[in-house]
C-alpha positions in Angstrom: -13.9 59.3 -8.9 -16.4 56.7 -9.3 -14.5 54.5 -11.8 -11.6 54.6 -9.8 -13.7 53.6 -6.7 -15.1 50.6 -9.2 -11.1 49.4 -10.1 -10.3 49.6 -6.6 -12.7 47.4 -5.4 -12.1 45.2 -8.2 -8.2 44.5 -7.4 -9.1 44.4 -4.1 -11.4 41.7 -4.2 -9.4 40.0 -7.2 -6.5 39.7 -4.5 -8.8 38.6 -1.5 -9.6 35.3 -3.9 -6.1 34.7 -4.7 -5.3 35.0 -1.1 -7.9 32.6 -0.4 -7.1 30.1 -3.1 -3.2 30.3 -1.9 -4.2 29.6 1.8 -6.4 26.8 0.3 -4.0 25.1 -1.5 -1.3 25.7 1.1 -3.5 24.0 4.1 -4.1 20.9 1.7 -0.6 20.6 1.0 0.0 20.8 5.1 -2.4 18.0 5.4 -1.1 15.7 3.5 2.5 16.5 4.5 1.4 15.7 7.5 -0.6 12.3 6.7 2.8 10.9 5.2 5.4 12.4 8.4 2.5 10.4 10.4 2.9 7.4 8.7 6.8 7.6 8.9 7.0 8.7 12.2 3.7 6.5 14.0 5.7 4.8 16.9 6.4 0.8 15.8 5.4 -2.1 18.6 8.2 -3.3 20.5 9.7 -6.3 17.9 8.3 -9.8 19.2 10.7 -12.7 18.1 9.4 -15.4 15.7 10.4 -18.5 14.5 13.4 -18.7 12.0 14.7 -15.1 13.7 18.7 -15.5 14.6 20.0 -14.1 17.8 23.2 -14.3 19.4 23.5 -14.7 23.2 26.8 -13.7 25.1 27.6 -14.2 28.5 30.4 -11.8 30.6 31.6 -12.3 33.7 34.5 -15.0 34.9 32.6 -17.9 32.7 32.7 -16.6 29.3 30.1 -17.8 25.9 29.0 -17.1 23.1 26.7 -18.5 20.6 24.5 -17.8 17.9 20.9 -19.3 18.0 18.2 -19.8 15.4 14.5 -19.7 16.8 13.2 -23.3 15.9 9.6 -24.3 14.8 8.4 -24.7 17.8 9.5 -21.0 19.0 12.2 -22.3 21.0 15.9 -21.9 21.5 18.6 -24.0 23.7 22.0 -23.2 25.2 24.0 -25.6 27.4 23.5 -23.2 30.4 19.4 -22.7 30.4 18.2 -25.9 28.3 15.4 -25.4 26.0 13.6 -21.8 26.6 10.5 -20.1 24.5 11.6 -17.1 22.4 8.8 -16.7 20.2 6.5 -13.8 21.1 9.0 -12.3 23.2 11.1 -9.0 23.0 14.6 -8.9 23.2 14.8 -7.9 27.0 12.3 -10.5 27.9 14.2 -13.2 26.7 17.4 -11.6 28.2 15.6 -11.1 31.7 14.5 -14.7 31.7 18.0 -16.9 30.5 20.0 -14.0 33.0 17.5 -15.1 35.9 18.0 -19.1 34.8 21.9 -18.8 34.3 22.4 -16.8 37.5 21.0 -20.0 39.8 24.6 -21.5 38.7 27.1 -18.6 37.9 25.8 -15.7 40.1 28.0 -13.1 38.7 27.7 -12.5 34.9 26.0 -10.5 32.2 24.0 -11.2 29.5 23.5 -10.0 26.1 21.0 -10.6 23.7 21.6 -9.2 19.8 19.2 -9.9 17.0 21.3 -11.2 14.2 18.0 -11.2 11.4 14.7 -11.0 11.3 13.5 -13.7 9.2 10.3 -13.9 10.9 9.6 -10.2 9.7 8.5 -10.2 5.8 6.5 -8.4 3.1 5.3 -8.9 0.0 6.1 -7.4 -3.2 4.1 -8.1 -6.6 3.5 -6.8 -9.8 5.5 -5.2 -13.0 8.8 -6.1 -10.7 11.9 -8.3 -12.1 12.1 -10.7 -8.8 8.7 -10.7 -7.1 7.9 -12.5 -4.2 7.8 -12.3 -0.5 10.5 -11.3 1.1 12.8 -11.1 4.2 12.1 -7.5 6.2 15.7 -7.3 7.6 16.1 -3.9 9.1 14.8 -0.4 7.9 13.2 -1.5 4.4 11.8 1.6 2.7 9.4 1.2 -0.8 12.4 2.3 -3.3 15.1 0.2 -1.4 12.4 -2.9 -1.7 11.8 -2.3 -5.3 15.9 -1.9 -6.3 16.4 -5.6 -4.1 13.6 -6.9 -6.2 15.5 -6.2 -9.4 13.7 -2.9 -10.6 10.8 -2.4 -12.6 10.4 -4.6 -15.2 10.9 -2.9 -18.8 9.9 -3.8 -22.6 10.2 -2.0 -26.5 8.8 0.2 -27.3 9.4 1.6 -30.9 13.2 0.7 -30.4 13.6 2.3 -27.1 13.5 0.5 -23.4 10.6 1.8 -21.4 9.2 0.6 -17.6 6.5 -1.4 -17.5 4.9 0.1 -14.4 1.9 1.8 -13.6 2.4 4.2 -10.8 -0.7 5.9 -10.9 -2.5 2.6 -9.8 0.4 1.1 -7.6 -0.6 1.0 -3.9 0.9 -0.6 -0.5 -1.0 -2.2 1.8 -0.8 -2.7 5.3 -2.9 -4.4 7.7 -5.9 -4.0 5.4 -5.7 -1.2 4.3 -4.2 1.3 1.4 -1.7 3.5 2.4 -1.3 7.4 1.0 1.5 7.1 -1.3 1.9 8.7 -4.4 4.1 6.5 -6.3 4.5 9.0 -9.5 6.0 11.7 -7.1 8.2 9.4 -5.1 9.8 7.3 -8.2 9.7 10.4 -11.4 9.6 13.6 -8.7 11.8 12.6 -6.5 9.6 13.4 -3.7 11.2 11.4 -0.7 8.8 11.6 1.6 6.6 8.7 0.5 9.5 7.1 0.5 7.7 5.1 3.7 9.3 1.8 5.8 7.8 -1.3 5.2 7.0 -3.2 8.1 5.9 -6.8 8.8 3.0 -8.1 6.4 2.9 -5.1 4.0 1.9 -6.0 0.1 3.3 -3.7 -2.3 1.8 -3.6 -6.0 3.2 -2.5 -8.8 0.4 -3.0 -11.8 1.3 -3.0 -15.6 1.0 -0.2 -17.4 0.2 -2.8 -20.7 -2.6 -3.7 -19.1 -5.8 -2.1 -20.8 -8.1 -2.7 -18.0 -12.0 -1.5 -16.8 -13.0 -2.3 -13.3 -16.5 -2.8 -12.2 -17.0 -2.2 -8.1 -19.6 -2.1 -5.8 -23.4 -2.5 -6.0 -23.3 -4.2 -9.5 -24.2 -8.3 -10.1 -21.0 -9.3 -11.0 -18.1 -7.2 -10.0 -15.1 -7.8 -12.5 -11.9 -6.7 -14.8 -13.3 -5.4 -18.2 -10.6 -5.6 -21.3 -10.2 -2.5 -23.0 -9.7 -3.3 -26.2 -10.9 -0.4 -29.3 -13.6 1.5 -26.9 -15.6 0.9 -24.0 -18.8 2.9 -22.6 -20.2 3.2 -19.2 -23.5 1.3 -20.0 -21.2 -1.2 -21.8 -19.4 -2.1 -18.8 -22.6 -1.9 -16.5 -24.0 -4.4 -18.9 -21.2 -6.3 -19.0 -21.2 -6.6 -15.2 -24.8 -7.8 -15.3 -26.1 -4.5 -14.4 -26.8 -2.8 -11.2 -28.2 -4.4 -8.1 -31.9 -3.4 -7.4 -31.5 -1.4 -4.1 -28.4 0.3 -5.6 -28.0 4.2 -6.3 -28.6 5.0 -10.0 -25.2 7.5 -9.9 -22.0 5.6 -10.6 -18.9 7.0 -9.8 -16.2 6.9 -12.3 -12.4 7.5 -10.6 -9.7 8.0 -13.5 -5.9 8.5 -12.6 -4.0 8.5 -10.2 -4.9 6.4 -6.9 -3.3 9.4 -5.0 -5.1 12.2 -6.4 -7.6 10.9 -9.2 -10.1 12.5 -11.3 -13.5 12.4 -9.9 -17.0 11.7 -11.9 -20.3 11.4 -11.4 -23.2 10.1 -13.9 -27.0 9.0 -13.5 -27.2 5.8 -15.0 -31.0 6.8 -15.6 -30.1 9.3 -17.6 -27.9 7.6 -19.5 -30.8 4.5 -20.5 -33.2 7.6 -21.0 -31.4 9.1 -22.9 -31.5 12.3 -20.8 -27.5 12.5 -20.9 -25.0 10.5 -23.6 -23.2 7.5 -23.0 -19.8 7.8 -21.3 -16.5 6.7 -22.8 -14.6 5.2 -20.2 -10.7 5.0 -20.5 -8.5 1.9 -20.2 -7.7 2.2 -15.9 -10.9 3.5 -14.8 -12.6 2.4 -11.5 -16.1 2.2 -12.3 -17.9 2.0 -8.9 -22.0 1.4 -7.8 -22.8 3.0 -4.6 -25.5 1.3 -2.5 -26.6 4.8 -1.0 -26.5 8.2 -3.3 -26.3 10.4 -0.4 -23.0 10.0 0.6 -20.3 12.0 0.6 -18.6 11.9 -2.8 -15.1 11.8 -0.7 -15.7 9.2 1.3 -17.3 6.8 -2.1 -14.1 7.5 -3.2 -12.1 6.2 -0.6 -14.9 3.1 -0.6 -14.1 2.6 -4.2 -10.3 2.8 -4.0 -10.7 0.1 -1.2 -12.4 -2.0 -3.2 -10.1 -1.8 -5.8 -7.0 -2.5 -4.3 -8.3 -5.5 -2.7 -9.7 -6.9 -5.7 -5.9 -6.4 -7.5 -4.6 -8.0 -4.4 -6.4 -11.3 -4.5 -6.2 -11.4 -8.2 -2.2 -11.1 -7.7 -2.3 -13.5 -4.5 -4.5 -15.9 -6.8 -2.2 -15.9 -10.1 0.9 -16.5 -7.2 -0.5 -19.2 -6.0 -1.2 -21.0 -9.7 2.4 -20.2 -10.7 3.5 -22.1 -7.9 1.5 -25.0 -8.3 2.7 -25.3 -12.0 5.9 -25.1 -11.0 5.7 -27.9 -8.7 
């Protein structure tokens, strides 16, 4: 009777776990469904006209017009009836309200209509392993995979007599205003998973890195932050060394995030340890974010978010700053 009191107990506990694993795991997964419907569904400013947008302006009534209008440099645009009037800065029914309220001191008994024709004002940027980089025009409902097909695709190479993609998507990221944006690139482009399919809107920088590129970075609290090659092996202390070491005031645990940007592999070592020789050298792989906190007592999450910051911005100026020397070459 006792043994069988024993088993019970046993299964039933063994089920409470799994129970609490499962509802775990299932309020994670909630989470971040919801993060990504937020971004998708987080209510976009009214549009504001800029220069270069094209409009087309109708008037109805018993004197009839119609023209199409591009918004100068100077934010403006000019019809025979209202003469030069400011556009820039303004939403569609502003700019209707005011040319209805100057056209009506001559013809009192019209309508007017105001249609957006493009955005040209609206654009985002798109870099990386892509076949036609670049910035580009954000005309309408742009979503990540409909801006990578107009760019041409992912670039792709040989590799032992097949044709493979170039890209990384465990380190591609999107950018807006800033910041990184959830998306995990992997699950959207090889999974299928459409709901990081996201919209672009104006100013975003998407990056798609190369996955040819055998790369260490060095973040944070060290001397000189930088892009390590990764050429036949590469330790911890090796890159911290190569980096100039760490900062005086710094935190002797270094973070190490390996893998994807969305969900990567967390580890921490004591660099003190390590020059002791209290704990072995650590063999970094080619992609890992090597990052120096300035204060050990944070929370590992949130260093890992710093980190990931960090990184994405130094990708982003190092892409901005290669653009900017391709186009002075070519010119």
């Amino acid at each position: 009777m006792k043994i069988l009191f024993i088993i019970m107990f046993i299964l039933t506990s063994s089920i409470s776990a799994n129970e609490a694993t499962t509802g775990l795991e299932t309020t994670q997964a909630s989470k971040e469904n919801n993060e990504v419907k937020a971004l998708n569904e987080k209510p976009v400013k009214e549009y504001l006209l800029g220069n270069g947008d094209v409009i087309k302006v109708s008037i109805y009534g018993i004197f009839r017009a119609e023209r199409t209008l591009i918004i100068n440099s100077h934010g403006y645009i000019s019809f025979l009836l209202t003469g030069p009037v400011k556009a820039s800065g303004k939403s569609i029914n502003s700019l209707r309200e005011e040319i209805e309220l100057i056209i009506r001191k001559k013809r009192k008994h019209i309508i007017i209509s105001v249609v957006p024709i493009s955005f040209n004002s609206q654009s985002y940027t798109i870099g990386g392993q892509i076949k036609f980089p670049g910035k580009k025009v954000l005309n309408g409902n742009v979503s990540i995979l409909q801006a990578i097909a107009d760019a041409g695709g992912f670039k792709s190479g040989e590799f032992r007599n097949s044709t493979v993609d170039l890209a990384d998507l465990q380190h591609a990221f999107l950018m807006r205003e800033g910041k990184q944006l959830e998306v995990d690139f992997t699950a959207l482009v090889l999974e299928g998973k459409t709901k990081y399919d996201i919209k672009l809107r104006n100013g975003d920088y998407l990056h798609i890195p190369s996955a040819l590129s055998k790369k260490v970075y060095t973040l944070g609290e060290v001397n000189y932050p930088r892009q390590i090659m990764y050429l036949n092996r590469l330790t911890l202390l090796q890159a911290i060394t190569e980096s100039r070491g760490i900062k005086e005031y710094a935190s002797p645990n270094v973070v190490i995030i390996r893998g994807s940007l969305s969900n990567p592999e967390k580890l921490i070592f004591n660099m003190n340890d390590i020059l002791h020789g209290k704990t072995a050298d650590v063999l970094l792989k080619p992609g890992d974010i090597v990052f120096v906190p300035e204060d050990s007592s944070a929370d590992l999450q949130r260093l890992v978010k710093v980190a990931i910051r960090a990184f994405v911005q130094t990708v982003a100026s190092s892409a901005a700053a290669n653009a900017i020397d391709d186009n002075y070459q070519n010119n």
